[in-house]
PDB file of N, CA, C and O in Angstrom:
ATOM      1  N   UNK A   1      85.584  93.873 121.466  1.00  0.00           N
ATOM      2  CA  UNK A   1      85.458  94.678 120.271  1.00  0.00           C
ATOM      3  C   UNK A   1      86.812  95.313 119.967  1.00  0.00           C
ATOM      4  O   UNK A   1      87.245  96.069 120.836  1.00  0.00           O
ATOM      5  N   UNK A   2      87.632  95.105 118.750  1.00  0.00           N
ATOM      6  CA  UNK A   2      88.560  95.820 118.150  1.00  0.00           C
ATOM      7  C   UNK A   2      88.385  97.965 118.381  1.00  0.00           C
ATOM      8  O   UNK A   2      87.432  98.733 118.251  1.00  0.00           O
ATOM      9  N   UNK A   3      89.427  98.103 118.647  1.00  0.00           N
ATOM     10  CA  UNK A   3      89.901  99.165 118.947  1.00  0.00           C
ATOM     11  C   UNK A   3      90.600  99.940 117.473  1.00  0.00           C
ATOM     12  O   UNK A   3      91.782  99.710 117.219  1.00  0.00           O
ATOM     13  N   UNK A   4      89.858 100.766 116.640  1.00  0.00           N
ATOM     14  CA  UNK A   4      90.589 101.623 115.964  1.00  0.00           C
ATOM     15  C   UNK A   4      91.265 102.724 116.020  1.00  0.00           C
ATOM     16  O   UNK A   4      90.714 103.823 115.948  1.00  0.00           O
ATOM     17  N   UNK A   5      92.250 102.604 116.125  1.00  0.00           N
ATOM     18  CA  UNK A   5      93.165 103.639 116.191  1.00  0.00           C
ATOM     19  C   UNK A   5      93.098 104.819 115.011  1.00  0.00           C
ATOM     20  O   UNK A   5      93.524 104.240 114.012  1.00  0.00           O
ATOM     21  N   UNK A   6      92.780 106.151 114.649  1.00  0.00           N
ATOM     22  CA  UNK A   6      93.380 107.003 113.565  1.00  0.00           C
ATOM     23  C   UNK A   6      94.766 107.044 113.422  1.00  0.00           C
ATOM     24  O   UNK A   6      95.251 107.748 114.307  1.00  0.00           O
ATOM     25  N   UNK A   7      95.649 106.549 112.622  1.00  0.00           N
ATOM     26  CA  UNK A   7      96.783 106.706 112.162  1.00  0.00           C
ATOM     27  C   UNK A   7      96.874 108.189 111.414  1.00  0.00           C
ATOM     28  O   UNK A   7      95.832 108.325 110.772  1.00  0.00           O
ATOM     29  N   UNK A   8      97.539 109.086 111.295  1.00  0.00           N
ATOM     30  CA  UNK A   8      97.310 110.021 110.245  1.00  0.00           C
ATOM     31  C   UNK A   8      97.757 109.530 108.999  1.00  0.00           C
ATOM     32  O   UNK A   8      98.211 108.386 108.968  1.00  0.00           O
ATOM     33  N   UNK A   9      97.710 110.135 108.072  1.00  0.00           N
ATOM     34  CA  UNK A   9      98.338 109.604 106.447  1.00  0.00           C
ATOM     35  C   UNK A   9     100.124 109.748 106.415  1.00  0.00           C
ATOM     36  O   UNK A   9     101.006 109.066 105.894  1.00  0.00           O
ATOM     37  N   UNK A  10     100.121 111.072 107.303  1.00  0.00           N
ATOM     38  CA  UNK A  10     101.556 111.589 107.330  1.00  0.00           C
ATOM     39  C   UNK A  10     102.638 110.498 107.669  1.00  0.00           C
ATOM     40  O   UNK A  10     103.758 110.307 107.194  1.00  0.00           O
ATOM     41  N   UNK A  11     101.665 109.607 109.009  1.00  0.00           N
ATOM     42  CA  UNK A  11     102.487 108.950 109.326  1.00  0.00           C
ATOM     43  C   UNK A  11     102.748 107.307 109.361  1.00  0.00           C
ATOM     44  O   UNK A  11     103.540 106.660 110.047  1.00  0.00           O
ATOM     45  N   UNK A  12     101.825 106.898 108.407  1.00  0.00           N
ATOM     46  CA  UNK A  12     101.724 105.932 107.866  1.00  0.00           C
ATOM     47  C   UNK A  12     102.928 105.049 106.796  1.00  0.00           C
ATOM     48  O   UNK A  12     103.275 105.465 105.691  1.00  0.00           O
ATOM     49  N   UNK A  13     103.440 103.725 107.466  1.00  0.00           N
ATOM     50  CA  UNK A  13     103.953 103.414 105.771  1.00  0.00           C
ATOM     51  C   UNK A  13     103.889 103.212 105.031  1.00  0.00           C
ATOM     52  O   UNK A  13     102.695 102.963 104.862  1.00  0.00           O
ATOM     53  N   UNK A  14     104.649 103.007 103.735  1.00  0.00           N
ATOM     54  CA  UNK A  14     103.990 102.947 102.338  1.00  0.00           C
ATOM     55  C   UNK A  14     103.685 101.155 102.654  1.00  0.00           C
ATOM     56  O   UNK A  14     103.055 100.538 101.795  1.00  0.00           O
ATOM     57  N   UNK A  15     103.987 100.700 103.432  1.00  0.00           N
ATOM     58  CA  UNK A  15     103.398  99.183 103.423  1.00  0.00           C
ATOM     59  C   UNK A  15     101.971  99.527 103.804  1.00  0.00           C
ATOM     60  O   UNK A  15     101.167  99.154 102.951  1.00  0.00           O
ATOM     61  N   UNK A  16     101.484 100.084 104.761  1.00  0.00           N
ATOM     62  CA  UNK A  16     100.355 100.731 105.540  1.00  0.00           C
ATOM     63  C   UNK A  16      99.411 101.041 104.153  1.00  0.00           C
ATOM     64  O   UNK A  16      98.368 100.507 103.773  1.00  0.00           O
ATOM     65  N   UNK A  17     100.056 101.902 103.689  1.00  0.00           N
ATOM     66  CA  UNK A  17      99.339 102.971 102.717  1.00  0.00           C
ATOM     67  C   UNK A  17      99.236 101.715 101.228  1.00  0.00           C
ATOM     68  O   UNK A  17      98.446 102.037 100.341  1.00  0.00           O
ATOM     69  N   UNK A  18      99.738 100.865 101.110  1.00  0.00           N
ATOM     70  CA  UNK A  18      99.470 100.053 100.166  1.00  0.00           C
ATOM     71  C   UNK A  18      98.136  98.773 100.679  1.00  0.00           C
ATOM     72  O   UNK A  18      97.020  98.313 100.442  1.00  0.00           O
ATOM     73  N   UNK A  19      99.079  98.733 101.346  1.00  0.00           N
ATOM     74  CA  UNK A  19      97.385  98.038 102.098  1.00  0.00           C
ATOM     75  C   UNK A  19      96.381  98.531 102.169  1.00  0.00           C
ATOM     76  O   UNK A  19      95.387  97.963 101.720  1.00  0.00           O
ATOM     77  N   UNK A  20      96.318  99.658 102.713  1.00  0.00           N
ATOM     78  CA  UNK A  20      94.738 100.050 102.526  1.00  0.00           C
ATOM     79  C   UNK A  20      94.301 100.382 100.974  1.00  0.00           C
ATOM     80  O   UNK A  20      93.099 100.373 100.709  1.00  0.00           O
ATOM     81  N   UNK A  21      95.280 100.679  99.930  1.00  0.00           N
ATOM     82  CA  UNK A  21      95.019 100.962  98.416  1.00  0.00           C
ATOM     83  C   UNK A  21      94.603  99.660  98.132  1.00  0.00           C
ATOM     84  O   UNK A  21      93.939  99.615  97.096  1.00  0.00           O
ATOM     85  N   UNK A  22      94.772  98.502  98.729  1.00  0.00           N
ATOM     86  CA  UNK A  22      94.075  97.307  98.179  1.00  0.00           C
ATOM     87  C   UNK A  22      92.920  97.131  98.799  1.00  0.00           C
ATOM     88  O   UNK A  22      91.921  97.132  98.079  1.00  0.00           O
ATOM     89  N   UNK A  23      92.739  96.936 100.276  1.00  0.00           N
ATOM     90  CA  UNK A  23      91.371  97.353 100.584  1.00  0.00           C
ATOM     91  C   UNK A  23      90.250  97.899  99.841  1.00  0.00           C
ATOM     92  O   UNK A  23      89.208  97.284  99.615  1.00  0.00           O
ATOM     93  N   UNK A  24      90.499  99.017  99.493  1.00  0.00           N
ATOM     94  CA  UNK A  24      89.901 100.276  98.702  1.00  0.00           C
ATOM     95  C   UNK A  24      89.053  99.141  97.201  1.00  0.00           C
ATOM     96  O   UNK A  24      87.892  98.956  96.837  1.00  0.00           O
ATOM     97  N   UNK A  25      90.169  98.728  96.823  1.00  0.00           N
ATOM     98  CA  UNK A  25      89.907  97.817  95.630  1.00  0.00           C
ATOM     99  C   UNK A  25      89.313  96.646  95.342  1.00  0.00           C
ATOM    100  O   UNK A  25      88.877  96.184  94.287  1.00  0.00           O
ATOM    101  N   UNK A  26      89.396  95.980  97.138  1.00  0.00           N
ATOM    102  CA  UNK A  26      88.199  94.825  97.483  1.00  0.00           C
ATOM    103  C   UNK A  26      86.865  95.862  97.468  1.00  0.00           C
ATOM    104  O   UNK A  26      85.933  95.745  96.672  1.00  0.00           O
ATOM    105  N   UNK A  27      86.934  96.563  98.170  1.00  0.00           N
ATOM    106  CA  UNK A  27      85.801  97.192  98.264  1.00  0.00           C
ATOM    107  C   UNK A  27      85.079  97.611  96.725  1.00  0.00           C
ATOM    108  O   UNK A  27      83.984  97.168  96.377  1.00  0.00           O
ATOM    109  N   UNK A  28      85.913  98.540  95.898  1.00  0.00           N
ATOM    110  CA  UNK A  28      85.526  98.737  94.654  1.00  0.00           C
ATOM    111  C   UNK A  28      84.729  97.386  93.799  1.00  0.00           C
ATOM    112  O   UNK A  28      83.842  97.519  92.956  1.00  0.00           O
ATOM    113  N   UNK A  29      85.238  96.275  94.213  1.00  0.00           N
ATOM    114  CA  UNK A  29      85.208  94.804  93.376  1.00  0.00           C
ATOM    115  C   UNK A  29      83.763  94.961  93.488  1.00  0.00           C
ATOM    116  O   UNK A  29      82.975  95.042  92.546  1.00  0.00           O
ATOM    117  N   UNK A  30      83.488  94.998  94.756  1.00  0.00           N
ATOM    118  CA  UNK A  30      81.996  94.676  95.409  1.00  0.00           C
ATOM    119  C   UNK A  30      80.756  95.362  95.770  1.00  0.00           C
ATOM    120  O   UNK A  30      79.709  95.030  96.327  1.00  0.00           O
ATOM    121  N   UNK A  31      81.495  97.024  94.982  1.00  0.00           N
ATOM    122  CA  UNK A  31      80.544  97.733  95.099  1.00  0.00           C
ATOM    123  C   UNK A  31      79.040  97.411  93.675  1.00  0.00           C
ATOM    124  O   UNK A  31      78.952  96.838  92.589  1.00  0.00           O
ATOM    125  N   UNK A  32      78.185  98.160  94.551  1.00  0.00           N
ATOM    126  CA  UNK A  32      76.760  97.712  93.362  1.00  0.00           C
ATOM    127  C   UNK A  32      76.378  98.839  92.779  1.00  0.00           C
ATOM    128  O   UNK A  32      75.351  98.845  92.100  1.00  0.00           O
ATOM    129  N   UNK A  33      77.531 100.560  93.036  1.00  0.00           N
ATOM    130  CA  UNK A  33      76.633 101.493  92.496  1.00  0.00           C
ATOM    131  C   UNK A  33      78.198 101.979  91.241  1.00  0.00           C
ATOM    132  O   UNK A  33      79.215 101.864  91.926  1.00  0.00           O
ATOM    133  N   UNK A  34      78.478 102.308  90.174  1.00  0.00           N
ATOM    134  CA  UNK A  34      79.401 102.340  89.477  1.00  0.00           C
ATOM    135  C   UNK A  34      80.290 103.626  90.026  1.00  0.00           C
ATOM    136  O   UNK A  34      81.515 103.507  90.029  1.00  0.00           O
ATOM    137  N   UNK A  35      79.674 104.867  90.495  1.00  0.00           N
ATOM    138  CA  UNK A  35      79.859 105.843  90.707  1.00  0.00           C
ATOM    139  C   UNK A  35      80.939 105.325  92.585  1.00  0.00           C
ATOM    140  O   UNK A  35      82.046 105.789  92.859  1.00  0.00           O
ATOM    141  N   UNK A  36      80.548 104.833  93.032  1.00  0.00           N
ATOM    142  CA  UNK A  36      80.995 104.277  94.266  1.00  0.00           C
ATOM    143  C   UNK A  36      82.471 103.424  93.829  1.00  0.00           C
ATOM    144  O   UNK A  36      83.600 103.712  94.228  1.00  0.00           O
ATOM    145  N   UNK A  37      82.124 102.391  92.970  1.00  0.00           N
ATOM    146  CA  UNK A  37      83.568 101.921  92.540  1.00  0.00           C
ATOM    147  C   UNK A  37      84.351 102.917  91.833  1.00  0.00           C
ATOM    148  O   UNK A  37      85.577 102.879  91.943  1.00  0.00           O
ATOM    149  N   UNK A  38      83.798 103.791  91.129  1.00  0.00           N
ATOM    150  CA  UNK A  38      85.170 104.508  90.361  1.00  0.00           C
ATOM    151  C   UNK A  38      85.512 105.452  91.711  1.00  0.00           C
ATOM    152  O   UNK A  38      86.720 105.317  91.906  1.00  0.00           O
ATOM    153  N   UNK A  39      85.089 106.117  92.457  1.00  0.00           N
ATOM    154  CA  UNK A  39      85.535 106.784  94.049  1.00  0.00           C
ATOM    155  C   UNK A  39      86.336 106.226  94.433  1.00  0.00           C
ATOM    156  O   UNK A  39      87.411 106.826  94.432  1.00  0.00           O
ATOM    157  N   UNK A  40      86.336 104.510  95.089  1.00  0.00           N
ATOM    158  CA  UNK A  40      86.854 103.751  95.600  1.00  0.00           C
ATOM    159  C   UNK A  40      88.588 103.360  94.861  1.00  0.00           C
ATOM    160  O   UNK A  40      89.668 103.190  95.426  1.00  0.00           O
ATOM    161  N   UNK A  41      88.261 103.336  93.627  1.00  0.00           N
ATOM    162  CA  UNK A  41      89.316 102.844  92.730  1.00  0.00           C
ATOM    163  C   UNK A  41      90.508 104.324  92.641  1.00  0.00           C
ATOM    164  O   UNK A  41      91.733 104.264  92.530  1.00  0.00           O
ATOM    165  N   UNK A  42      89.858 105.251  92.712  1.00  0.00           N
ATOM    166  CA  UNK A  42      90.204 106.718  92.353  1.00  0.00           C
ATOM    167  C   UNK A  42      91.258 106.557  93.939  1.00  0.00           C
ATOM    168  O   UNK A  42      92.465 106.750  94.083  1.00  0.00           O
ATOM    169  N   UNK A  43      90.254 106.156  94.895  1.00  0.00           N
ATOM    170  CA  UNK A  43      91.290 106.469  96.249  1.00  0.00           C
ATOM    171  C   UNK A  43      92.818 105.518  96.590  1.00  0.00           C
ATOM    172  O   UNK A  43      93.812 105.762  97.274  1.00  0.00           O
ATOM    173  N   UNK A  44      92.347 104.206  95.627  1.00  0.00           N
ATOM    174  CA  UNK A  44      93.345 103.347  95.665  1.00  0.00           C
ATOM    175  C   UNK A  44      94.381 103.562  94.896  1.00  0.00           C
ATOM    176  O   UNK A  44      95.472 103.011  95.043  1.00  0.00           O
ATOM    177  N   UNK A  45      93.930 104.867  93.511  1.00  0.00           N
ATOM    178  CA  UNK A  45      95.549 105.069  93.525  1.00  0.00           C
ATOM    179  C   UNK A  45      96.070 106.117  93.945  1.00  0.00           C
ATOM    180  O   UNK A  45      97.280 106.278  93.791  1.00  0.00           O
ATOM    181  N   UNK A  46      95.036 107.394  94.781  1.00  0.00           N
ATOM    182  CA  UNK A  46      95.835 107.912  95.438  1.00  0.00           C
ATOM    183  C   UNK A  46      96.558 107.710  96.963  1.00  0.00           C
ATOM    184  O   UNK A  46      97.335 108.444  97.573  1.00  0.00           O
ATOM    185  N   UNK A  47      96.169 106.847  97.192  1.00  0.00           N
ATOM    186  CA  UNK A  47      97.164 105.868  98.166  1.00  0.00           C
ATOM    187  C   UNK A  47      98.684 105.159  98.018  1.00  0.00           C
ATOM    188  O   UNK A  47      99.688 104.982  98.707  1.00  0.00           O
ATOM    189  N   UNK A  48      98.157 104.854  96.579  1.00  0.00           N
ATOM    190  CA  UNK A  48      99.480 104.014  95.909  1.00  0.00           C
ATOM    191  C   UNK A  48     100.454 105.287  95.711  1.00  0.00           C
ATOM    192  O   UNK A  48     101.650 105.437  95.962  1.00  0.00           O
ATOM    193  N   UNK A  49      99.593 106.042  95.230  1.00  0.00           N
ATOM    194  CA  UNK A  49     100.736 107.139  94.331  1.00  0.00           C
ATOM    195  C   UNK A  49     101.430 107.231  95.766  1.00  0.00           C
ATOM    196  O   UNK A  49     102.596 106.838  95.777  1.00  0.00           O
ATOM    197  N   UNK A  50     101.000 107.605  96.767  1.00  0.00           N
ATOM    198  CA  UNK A  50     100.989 108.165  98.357  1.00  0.00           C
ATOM    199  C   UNK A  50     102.542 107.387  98.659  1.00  0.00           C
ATOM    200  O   UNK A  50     103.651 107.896  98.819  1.00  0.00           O
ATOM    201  N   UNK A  51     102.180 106.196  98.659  1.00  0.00           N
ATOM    202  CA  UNK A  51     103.055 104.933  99.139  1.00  0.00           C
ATOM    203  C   UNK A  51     104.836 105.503  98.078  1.00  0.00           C
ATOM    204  O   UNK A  51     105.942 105.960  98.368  1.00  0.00           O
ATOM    205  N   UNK A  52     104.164 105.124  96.958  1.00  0.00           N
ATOM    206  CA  UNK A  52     105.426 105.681  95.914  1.00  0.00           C
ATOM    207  C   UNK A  52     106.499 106.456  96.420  1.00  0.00           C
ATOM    208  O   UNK A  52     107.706 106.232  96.513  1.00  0.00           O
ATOM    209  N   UNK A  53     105.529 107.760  96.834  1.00  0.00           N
ATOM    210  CA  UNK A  53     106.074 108.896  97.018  1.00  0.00           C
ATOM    211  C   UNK A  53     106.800 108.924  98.401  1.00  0.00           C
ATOM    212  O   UNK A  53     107.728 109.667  98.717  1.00  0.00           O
ATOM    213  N   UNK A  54     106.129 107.866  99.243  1.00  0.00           N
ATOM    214  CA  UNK A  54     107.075 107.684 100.384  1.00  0.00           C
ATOM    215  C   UNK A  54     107.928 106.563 100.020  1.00  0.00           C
ATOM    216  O   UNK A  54     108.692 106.460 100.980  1.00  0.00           O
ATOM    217  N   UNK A  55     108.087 106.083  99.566  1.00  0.00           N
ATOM    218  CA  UNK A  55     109.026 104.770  99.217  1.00  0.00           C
ATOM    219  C   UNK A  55     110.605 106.113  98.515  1.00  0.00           C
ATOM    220  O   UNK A  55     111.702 106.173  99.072  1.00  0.00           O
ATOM    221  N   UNK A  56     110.323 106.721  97.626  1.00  0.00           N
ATOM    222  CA  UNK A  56     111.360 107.925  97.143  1.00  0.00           C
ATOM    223  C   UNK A  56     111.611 108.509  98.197  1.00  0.00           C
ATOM    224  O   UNK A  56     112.831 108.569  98.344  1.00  0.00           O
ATOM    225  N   UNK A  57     111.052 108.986  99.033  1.00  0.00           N
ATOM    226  CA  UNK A  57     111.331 110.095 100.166  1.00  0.00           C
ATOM    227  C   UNK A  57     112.477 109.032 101.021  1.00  0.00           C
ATOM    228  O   UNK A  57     113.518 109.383 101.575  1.00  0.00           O
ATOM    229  N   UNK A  58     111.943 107.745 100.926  1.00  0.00           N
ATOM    230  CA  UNK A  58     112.730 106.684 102.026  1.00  0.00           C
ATOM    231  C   UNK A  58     114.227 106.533 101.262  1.00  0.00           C
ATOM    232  O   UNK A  58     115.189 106.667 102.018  1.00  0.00           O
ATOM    233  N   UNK A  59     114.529 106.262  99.810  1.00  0.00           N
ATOM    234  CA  UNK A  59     115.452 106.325  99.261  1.00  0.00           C
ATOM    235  C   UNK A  59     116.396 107.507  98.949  1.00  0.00           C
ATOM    236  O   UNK A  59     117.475 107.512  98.356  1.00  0.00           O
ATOM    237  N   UNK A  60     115.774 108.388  99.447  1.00  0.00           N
ATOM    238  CA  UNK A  60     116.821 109.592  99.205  1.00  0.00           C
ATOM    239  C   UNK A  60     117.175 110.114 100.755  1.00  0.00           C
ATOM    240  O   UNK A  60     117.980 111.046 100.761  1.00  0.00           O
ATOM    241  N   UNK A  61     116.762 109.722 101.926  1.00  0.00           N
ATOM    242  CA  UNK A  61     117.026 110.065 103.328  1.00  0.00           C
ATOM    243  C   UNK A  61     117.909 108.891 103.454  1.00  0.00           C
ATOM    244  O   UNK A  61     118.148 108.678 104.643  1.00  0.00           O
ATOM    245  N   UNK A  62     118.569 107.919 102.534  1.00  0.00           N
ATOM    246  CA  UNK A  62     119.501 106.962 102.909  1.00  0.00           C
ATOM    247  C   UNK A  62     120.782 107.345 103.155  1.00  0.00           C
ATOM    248  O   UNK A  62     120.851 108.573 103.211  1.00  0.00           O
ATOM    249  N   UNK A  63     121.793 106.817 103.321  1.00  0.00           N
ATOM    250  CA  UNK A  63     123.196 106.991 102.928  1.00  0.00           C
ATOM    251  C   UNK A  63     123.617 107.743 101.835  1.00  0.00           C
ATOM    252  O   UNK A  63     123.347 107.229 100.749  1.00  0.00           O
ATOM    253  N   UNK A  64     124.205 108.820 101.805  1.00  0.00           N
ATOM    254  CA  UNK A  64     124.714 109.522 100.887  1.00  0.00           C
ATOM    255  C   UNK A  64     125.999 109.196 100.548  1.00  0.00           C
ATOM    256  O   UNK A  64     126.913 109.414 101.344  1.00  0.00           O
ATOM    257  N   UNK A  65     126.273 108.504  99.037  1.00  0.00           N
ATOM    258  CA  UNK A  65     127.680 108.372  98.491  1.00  0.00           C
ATOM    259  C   UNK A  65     128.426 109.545  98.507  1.00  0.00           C
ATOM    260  O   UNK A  65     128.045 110.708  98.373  1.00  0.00           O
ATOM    261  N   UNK A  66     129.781 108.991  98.727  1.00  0.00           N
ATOM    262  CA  UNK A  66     130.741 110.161  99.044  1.00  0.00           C
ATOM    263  C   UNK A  66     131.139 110.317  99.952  1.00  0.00           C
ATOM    264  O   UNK A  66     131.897 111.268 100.139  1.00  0.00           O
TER     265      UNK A  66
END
C-alpha cells in the first residue's frame, strides 16, 4: 500500500502545486453534484494562483543585476 506523505503548501513547488490544480480539475470533470465541481474548480485556481506566486517569489530570489 502507497504511503502518503503531508507535504505542507508552504513547502511545495509550483510544479507540485500545479499538479495537484490539475488533479482538482480531473476531479471537477467527473464530479455529478454542480456545487462539488465549482469547489473543486475554485481550488484549482487557488493552487494555480499559489504556483504563480511561487514561480515570482523564485524570480526575484535570483541573481541580482549589478
Amino acid at each position: 500500500m502507497a504511503s502518503h506523505h503531508h507535504i505542507p503548501l508552504s513547502l511545495r513547488s509550483a510544479a507540485q502545486l500545479r499538479a495537484q490544480a490539475e488533479q482538482y480539475r480531473r476531479m471537477a470533470a467527473t464530479a455529478r453534484m454542480a456545487d462539488t465541481e465549482t469547489s473543486l474548480l475554485k481550488l484549482a485556481i487557488r493552487f494555480d494562483a499559489l504556483a504563480d506566486q511561487r514561480e515570482r517569489e523564485a524570480l526575484g530570489s535570483g541573481p541580482q543585476p549589478g
